[in-house]
PQR file with spaces between the fields and no chain letter, atoms N, CA, C, O and H, PARSE charges and radii, in Angstrom:
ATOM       1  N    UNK     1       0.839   -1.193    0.000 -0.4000 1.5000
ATOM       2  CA   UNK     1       0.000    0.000    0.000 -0.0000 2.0000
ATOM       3  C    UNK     1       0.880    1.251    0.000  0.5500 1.7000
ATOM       4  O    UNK     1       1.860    1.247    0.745 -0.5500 1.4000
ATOM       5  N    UNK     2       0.580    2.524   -0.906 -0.4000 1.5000
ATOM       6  CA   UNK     2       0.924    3.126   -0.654 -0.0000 2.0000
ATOM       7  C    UNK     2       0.790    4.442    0.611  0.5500 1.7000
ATOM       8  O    UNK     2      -0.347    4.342    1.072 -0.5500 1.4000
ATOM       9  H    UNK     2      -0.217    2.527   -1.510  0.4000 1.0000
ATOM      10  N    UNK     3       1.354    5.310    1.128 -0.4000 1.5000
ATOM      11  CA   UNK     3       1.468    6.279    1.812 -0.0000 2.0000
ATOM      12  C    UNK     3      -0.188    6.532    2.300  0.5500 1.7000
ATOM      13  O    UNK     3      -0.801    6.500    3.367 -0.5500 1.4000
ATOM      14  H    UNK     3       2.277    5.391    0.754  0.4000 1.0000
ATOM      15  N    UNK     4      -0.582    6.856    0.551 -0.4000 1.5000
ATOM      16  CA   UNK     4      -2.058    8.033    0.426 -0.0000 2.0000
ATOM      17  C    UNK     4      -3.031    6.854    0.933  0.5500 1.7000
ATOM      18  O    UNK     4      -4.047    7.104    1.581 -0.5500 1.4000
ATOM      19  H    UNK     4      -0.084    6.882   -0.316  0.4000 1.0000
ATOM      20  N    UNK     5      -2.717    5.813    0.657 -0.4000 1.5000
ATOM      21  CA   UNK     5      -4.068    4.572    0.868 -0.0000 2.0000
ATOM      22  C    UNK     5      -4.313    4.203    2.332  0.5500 1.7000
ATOM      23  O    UNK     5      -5.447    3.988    2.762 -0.5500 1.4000
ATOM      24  H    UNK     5      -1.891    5.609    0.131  0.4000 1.0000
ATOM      25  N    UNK     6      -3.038    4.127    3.197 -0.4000 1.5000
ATOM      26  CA   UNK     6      -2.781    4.114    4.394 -0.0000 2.0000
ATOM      27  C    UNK     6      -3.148    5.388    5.169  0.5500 1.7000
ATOM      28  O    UNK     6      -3.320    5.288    6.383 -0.5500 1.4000
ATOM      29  H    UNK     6      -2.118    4.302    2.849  0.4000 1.0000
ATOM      30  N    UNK     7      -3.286    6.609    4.545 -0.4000 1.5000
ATOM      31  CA   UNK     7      -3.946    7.743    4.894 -0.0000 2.0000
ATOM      32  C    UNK     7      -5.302    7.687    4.832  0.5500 1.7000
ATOM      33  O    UNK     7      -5.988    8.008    5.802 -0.5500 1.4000
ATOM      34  H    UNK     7      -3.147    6.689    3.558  0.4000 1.0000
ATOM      35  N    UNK     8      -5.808    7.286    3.719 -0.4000 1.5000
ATOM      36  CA   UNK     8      -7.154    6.802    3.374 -0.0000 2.0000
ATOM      37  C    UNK     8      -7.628    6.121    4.554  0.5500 1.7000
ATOM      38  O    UNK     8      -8.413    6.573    5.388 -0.5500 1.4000
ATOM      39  H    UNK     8      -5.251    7.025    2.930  0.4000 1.0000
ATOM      40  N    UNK     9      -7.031    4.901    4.539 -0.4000 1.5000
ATOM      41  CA   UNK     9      -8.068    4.131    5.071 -0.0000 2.0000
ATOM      42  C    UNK     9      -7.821    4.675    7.024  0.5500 1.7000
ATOM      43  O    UNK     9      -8.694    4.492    7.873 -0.5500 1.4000
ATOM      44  H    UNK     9      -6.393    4.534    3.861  0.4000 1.0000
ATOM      45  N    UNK    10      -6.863    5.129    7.221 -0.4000 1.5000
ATOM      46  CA   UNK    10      -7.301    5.830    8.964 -0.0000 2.0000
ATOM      47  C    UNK    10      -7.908    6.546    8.620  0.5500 1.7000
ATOM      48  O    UNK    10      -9.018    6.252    9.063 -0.5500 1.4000
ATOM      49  H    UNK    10      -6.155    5.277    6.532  0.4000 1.0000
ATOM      50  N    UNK    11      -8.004    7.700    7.869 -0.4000 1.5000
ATOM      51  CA   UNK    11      -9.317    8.071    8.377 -0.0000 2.0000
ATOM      52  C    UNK    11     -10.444    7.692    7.808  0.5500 1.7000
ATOM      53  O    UNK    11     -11.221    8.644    7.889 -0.5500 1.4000
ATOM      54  H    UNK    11      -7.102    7.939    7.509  0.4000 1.0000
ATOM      55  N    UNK    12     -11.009    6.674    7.200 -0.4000 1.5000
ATOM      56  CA   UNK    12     -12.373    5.837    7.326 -0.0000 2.0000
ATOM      57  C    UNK    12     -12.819    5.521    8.477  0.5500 1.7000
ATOM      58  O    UNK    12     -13.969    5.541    8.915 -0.5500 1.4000
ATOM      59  H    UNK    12     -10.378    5.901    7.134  0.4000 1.0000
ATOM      60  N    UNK    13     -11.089    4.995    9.317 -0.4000 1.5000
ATOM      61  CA   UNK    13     -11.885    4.359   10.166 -0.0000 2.0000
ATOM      62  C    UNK    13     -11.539    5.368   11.949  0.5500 1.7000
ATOM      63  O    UNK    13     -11.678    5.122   13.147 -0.5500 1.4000
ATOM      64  H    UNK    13     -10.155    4.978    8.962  0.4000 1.0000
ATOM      65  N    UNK    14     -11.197    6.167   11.360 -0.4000 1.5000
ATOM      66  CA   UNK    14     -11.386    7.569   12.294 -0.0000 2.0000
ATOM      67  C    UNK    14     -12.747    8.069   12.681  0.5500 1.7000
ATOM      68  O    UNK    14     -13.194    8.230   13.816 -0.5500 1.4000
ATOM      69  H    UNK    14     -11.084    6.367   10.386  0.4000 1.0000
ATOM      70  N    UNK    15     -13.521    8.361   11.120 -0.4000 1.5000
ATOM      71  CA   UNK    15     -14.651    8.696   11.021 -0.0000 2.0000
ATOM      72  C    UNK    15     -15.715    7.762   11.161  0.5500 1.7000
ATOM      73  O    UNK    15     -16.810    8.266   10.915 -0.5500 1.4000
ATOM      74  H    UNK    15     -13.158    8.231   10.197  0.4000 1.0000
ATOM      75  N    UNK    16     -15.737    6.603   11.467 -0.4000 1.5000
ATOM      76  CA   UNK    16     -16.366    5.681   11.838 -0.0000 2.0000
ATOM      77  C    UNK    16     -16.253    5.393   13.204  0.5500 1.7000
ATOM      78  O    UNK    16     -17.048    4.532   13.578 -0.5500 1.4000
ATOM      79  H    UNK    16     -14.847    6.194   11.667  0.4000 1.0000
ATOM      80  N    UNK    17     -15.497    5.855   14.078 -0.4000 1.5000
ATOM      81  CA   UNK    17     -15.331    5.997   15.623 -0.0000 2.0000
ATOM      82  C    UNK    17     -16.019    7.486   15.846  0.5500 1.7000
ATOM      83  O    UNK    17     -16.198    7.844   17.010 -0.5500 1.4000
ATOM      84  H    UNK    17     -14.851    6.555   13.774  0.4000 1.0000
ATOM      85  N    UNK    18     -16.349    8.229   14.931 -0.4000 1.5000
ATOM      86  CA   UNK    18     -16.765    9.086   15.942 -0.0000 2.0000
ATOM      87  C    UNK    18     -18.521    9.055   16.346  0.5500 1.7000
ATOM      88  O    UNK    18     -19.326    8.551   15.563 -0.5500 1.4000
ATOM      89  H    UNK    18     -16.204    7.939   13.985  0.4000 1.0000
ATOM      90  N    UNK    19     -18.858    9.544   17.400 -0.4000 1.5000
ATOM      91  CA   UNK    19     -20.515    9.467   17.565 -0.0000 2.0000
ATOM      92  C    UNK    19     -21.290   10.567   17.155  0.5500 1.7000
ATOM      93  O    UNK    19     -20.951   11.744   17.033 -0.5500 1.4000
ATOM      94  H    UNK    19     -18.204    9.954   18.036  0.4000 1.0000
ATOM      95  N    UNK    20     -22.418   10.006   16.952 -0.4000 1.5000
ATOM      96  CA   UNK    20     -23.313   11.267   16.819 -0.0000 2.0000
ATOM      97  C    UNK    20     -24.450   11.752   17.445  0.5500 1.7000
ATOM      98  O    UNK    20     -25.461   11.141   17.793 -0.5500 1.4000
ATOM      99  H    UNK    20     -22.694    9.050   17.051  0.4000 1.0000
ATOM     100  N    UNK    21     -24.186   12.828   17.539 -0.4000 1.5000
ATOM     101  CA   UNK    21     -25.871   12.878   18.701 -0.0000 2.0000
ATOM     102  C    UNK    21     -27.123   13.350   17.993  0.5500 1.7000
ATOM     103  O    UNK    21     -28.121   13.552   18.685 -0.5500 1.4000
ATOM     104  H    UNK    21     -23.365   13.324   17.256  0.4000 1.0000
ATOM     105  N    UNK    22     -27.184   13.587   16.421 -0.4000 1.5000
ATOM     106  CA   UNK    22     -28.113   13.397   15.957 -0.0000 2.0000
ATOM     107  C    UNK    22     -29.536   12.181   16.200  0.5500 1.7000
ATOM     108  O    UNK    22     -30.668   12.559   16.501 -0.5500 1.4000
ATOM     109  H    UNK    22     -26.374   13.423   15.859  0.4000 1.0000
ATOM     110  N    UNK    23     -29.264   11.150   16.053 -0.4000 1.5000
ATOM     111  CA   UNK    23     -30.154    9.804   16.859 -0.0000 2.0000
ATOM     112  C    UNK    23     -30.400   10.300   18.264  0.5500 1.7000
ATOM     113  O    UNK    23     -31.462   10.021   18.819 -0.5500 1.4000
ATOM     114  H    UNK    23     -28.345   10.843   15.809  0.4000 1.0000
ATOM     115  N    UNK    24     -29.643   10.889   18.757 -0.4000 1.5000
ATOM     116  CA   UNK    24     -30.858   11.041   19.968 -0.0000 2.0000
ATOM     117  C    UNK    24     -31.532   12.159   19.802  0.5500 1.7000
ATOM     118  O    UNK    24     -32.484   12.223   20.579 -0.5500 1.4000
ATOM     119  H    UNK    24     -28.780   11.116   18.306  0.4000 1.0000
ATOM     120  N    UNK    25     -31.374   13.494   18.774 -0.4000 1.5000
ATOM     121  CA   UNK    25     -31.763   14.586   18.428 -0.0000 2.0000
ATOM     122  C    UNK    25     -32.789   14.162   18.424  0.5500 1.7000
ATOM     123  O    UNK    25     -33.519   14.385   19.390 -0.5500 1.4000
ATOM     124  H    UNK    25     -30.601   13.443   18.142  0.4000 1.0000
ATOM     125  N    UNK    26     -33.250   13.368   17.309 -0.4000 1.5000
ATOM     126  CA   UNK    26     -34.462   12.264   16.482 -0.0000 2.0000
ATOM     127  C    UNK    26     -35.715   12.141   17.714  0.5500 1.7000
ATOM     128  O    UNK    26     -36.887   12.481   17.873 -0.5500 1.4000
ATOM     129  H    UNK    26     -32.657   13.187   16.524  0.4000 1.0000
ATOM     130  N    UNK    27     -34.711   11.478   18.390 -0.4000 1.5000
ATOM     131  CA   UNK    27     -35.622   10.242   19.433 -0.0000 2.0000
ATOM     132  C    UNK    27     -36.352   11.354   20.463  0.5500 1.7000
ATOM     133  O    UNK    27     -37.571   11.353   20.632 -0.5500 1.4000
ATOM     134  H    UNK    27     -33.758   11.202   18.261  0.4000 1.0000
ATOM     135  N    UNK    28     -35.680   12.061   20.960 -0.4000 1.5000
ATOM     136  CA   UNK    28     -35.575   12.652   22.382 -0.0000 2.0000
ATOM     137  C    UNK    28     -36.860   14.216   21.547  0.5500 1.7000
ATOM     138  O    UNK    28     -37.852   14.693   22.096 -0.5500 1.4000
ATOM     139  H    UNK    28     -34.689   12.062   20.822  0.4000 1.0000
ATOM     140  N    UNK    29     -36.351   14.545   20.326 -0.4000 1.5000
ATOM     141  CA   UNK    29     -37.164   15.564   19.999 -0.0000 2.0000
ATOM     142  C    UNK    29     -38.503   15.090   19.477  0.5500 1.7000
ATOM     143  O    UNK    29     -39.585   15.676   19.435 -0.5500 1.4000
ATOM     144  H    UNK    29     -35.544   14.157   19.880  0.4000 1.0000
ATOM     145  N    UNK    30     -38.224   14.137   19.174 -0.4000 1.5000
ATOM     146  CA   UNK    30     -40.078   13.578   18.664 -0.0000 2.0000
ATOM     147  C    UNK    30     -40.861   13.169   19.869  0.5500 1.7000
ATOM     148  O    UNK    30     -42.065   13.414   19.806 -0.5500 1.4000
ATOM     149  H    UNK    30     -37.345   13.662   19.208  0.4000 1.0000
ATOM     150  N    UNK    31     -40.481   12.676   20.799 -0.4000 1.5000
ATOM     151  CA   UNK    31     -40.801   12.388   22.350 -0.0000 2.0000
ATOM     152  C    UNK    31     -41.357   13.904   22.948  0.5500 1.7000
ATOM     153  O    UNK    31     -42.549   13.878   23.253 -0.5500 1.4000
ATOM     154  H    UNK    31     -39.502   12.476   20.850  0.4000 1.0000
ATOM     155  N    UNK    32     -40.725   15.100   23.138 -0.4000 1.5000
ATOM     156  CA   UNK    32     -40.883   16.274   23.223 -0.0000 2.0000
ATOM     157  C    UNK    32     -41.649   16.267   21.925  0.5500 1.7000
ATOM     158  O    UNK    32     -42.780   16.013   22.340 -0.5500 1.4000
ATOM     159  H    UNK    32     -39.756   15.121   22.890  0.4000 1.0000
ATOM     160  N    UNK    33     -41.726   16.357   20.941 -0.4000 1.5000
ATOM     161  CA   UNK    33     -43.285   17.326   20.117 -0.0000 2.0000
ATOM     162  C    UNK    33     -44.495   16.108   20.778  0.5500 1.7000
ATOM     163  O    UNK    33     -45.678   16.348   21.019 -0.5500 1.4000
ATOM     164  H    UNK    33     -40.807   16.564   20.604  0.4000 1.0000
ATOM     165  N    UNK    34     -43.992   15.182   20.910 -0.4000 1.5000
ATOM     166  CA   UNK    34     -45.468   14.517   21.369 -0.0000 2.0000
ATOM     167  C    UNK    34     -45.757   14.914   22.669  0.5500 1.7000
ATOM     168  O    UNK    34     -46.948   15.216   22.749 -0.5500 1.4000
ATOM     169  H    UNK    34     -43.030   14.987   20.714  0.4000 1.0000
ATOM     170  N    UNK    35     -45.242   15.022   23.580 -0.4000 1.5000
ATOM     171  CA   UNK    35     -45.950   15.159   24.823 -0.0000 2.0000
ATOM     172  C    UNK    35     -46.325   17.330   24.393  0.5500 1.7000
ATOM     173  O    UNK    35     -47.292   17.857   24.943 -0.5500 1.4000
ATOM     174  H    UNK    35     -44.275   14.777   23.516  0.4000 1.0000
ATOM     175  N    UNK    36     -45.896   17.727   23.943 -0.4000 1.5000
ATOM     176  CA   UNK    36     -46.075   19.559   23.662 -0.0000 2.0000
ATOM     177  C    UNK    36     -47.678   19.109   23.535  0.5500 1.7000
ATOM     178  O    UNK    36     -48.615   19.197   24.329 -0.5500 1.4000
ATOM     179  H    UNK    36     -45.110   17.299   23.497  0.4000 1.0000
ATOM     180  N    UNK    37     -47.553   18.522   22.005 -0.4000 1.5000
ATOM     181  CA   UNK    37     -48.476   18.584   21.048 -0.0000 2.0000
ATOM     182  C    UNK    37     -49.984   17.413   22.394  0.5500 1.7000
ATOM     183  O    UNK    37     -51.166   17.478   22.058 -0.5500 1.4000
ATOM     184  H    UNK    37     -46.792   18.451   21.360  0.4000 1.0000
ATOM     185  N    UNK    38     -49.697   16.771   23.362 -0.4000 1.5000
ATOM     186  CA   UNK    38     -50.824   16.289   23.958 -0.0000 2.0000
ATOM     187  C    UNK    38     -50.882   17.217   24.970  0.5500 1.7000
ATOM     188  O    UNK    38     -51.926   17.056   25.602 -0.5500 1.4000
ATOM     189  H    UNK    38     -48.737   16.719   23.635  0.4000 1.0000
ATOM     190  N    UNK    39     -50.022   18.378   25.519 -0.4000 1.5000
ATOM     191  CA   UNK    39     -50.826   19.048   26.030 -0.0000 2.0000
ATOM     192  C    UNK    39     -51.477   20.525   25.566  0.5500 1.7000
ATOM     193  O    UNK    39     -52.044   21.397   26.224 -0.5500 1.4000
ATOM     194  H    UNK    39     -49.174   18.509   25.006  0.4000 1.0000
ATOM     195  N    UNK    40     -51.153   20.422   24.180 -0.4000 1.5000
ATOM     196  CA   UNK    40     -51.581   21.592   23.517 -0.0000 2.0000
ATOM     197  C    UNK    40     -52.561   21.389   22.933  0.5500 1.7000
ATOM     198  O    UNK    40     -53.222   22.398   22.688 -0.5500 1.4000
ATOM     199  H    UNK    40     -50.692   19.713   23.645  0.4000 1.0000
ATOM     200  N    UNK    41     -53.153   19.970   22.411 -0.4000 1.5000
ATOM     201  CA   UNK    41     -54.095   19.179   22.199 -0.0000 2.0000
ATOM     202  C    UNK    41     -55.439   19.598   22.351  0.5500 1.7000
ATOM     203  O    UNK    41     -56.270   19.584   21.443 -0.5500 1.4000
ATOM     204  H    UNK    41     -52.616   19.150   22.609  0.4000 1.0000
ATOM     205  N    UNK    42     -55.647   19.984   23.556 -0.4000 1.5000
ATOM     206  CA   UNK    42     -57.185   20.605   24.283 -0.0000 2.0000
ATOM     207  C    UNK    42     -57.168   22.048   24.136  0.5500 1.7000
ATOM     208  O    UNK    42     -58.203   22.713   24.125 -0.5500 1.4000
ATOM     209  H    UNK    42     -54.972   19.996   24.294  0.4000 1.0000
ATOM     210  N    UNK    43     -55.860   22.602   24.010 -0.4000 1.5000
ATOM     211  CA   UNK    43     -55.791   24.110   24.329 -0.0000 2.0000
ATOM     212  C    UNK    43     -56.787   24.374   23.001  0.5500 1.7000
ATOM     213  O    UNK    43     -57.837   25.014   23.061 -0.5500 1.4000
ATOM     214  H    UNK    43     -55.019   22.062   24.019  0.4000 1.0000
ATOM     215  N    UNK    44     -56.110   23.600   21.500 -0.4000 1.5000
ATOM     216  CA   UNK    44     -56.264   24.564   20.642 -0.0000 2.0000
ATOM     217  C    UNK    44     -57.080   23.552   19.827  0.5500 1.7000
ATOM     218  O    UNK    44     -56.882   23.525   18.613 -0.5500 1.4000
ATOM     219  H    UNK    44     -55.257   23.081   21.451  0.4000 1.0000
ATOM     220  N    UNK    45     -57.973   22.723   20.368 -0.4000 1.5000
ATOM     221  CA   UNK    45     -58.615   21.526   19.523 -0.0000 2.0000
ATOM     222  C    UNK    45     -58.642   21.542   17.980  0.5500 1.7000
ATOM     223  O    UNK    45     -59.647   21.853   17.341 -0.5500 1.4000
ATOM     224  H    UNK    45     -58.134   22.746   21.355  0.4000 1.0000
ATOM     225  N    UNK    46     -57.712   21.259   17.545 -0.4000 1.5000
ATOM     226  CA   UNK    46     -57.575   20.603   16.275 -0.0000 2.0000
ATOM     227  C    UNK    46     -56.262   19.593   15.884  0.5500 1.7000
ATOM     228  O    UNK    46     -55.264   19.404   16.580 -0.5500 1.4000
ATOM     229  H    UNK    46     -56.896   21.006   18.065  0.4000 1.0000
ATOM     230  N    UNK    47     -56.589   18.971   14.480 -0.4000 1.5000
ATOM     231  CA   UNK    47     -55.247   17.819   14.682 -0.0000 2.0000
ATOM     232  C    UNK    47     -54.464   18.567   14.069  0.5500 1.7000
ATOM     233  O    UNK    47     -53.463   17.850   14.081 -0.5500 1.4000
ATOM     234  H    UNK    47     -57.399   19.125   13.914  0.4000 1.0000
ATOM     235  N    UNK    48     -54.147   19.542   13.500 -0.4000 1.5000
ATOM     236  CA   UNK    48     -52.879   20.207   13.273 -0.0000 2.0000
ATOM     237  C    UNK    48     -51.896   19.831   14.671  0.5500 1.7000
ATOM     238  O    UNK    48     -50.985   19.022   14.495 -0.5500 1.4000
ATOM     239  H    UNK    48     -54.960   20.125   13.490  0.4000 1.0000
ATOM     240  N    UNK    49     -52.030   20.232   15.600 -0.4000 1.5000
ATOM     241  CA   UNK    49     -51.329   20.143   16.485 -0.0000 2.0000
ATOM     242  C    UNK    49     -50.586   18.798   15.963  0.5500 1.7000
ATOM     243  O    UNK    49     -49.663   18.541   15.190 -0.5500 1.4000
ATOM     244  H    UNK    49     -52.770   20.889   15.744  0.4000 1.0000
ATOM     245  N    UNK    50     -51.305   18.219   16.633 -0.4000 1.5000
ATOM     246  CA   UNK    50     -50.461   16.507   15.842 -0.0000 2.0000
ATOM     247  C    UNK    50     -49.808   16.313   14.743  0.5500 1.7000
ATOM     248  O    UNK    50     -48.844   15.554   14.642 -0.5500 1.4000
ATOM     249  H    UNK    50     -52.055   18.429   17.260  0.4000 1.0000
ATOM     250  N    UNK    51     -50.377   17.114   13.678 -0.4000 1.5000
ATOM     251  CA   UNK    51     -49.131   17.230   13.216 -0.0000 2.0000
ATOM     252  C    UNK    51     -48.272   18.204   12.861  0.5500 1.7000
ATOM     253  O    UNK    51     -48.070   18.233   11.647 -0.5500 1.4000
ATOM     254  H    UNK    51     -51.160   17.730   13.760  0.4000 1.0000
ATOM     255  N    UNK    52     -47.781   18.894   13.401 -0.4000 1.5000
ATOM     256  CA   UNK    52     -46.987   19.562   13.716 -0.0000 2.0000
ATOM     257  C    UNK    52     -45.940   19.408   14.782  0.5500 1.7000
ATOM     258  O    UNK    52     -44.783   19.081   14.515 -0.5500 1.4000
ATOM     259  H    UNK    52     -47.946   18.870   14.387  0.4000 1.0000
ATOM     260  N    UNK    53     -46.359   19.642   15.954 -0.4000 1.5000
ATOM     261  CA   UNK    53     -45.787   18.836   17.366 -0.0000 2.0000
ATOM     262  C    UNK    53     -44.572   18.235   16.876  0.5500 1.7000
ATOM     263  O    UNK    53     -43.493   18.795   16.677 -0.5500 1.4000
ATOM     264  H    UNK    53     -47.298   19.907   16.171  0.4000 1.0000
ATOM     265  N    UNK    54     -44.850   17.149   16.723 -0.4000 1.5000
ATOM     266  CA   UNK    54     -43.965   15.984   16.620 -0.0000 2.0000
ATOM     267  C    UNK    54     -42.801   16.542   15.612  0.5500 1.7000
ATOM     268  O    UNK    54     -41.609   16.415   15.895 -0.5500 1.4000
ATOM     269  H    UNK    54     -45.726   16.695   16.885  0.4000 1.0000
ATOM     270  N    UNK    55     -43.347   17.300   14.164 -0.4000 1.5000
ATOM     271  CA   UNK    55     -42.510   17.350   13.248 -0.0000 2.0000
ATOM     272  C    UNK    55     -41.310   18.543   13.831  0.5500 1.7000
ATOM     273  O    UNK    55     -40.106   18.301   13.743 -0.5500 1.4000
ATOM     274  H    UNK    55     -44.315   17.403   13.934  0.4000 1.0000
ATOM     275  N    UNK    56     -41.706   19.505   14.274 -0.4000 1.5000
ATOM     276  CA   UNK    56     -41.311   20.413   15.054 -0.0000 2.0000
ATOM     277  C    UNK    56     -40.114   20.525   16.191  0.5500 1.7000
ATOM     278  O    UNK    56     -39.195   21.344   16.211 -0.5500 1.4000
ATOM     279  H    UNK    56     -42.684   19.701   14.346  0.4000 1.0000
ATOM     280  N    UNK    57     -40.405   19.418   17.172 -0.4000 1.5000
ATOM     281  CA   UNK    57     -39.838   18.652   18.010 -0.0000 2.0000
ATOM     282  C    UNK    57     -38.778   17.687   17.492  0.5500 1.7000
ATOM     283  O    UNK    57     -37.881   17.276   18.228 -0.5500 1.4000
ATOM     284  H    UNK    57     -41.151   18.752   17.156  0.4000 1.0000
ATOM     285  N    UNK    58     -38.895   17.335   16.216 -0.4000 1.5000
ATOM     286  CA   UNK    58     -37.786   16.786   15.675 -0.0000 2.0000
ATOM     287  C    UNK    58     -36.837   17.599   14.761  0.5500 1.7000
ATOM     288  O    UNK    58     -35.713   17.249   14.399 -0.5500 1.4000
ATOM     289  H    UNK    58     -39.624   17.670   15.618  0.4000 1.0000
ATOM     290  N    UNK    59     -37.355   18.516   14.512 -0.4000 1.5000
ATOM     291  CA   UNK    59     -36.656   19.362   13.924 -0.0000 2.0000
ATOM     292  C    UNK    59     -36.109   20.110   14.872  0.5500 1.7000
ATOM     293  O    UNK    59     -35.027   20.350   14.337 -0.5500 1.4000
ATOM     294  H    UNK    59     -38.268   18.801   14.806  0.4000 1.0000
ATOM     295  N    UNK    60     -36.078   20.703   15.998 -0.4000 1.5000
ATOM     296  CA   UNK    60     -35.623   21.526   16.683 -0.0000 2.0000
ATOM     297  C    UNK    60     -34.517   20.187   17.577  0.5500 1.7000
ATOM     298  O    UNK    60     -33.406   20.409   18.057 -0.5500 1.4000
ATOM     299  H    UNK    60     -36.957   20.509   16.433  0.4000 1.0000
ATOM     300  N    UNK    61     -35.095   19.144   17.576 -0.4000 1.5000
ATOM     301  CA   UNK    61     -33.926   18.137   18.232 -0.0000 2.0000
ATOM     302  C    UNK    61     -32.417   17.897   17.241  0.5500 1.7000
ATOM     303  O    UNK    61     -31.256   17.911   17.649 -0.5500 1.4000
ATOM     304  H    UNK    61     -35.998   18.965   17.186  0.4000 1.0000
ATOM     305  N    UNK    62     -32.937   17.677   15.786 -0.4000 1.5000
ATOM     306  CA   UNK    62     -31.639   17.985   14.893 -0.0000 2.0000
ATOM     307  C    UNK    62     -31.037   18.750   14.620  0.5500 1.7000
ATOM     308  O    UNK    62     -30.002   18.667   13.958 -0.5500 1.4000
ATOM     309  H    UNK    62     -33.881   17.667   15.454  0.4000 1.0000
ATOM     310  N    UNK    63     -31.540   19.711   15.069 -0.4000 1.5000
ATOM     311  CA   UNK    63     -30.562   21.351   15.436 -0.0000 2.0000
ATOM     312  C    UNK    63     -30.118   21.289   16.682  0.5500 1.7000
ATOM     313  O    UNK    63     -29.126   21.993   16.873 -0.5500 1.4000
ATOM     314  H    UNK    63     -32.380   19.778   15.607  0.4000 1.0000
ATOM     315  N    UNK    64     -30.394   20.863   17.338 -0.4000 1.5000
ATOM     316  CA   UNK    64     -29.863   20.956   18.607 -0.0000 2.0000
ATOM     317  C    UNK    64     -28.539   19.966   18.643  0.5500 1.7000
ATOM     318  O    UNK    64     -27.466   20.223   19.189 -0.5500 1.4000
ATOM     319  H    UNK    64     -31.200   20.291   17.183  0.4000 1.0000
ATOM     320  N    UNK    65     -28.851   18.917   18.008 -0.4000 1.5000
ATOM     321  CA   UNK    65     -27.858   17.509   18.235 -0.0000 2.0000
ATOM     322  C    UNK    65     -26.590   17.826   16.969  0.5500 1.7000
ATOM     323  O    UNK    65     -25.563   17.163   16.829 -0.5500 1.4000
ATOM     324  H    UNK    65     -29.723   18.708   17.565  0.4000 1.0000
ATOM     325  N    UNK    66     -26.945   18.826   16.276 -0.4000 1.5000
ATOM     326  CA   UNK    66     -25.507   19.263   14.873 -0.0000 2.0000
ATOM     327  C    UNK    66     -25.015   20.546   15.696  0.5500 1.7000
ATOM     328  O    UNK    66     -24.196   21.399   15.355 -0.5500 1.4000
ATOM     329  H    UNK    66     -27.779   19.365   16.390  0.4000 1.0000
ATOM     330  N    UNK    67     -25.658   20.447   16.730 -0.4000 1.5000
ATOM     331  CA   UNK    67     -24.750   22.355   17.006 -0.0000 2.0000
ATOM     332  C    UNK    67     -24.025   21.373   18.071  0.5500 1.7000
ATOM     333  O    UNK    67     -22.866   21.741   18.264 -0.5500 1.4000
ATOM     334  H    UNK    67     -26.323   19.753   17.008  0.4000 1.0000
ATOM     335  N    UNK    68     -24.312   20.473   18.654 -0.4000 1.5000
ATOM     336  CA   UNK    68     -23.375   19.837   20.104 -0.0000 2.0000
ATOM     337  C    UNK    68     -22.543   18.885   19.151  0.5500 1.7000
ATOM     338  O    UNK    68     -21.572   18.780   19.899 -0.5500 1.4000
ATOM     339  H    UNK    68     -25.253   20.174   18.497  0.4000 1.0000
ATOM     340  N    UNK    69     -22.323   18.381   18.433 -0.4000 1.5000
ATOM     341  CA   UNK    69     -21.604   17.712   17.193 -0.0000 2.0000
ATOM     342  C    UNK    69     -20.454   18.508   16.442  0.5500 1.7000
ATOM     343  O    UNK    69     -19.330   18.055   16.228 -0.5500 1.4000
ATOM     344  H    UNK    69     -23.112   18.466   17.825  0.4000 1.0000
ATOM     345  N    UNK    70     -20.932   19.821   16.059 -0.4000 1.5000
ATOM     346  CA   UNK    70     -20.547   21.355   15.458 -0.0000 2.0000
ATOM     347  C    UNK    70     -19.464   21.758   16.567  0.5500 1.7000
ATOM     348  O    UNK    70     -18.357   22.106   16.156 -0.5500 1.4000
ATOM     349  H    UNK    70     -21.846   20.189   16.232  0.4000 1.0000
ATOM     350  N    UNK    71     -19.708   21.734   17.946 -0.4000 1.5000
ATOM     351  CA   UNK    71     -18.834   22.350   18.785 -0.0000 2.0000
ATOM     352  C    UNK    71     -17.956   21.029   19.552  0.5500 1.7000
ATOM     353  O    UNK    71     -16.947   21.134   20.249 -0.5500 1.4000
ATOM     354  H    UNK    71     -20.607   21.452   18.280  0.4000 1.0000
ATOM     355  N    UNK    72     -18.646   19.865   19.200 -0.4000 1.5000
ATOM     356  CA   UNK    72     -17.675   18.164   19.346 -0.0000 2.0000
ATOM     357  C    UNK    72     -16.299   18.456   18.414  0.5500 1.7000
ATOM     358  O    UNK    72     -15.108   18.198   18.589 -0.5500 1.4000
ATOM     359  H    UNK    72     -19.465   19.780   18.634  0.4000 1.0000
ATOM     360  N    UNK    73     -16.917   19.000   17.534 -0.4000 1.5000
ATOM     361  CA   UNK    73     -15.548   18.753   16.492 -0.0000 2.0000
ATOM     362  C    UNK    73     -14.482   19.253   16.414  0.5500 1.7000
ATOM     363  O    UNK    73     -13.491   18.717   15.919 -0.5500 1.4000
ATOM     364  H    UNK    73     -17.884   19.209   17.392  0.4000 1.0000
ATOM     365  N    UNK    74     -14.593   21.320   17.317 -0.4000 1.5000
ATOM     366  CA   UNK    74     -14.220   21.965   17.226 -0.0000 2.0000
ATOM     367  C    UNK    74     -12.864   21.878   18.183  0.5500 1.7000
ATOM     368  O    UNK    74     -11.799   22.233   17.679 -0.5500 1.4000
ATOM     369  H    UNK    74     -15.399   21.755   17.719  0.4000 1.0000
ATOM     370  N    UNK    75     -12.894   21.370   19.668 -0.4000 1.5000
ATOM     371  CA   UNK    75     -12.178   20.620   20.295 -0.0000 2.0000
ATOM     372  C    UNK    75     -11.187   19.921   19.852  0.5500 1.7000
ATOM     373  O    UNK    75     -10.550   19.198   20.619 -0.5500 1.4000
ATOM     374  H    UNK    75     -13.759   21.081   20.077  0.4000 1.0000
């Protein structure tokens, strides 16, 4: 092997050791829009809530989990 291939392949497997906290962004923010969205449920009776909530909650969890990832890296 040469030099560049042996460069190559550490970091494959560099980048394959590292974690991500996106998956729990996922998990942990859809968990949060569901419980928002059941107690916002009665406030504002309609199923928008439902869907929204959830989508919301996961979206604000994958922003949350690339900015702690974003400042993982920076270290």
């Amino acid at each position: 092997m040469t030099d560049t291939e042996d460069k190559d392949k550490q970091l494959k497997e560099e980048e394959g050791n590292e974690n991500s906290h996106v998956a729990y962004g996922v998990a942990f923010g859809l968990l949060g829009g569901t419980i928002v969205a059941s107690l916002a449920g009665p406030l504002f009776n309609t199923p928008l809530v439902w869907a929204f909530g959830p989508g919301f909650g996961m979206l604000i969890g994958i922003v949350i989990a690339s900015v702690m990832d974003a400042n993982k890296d920076k270290e």
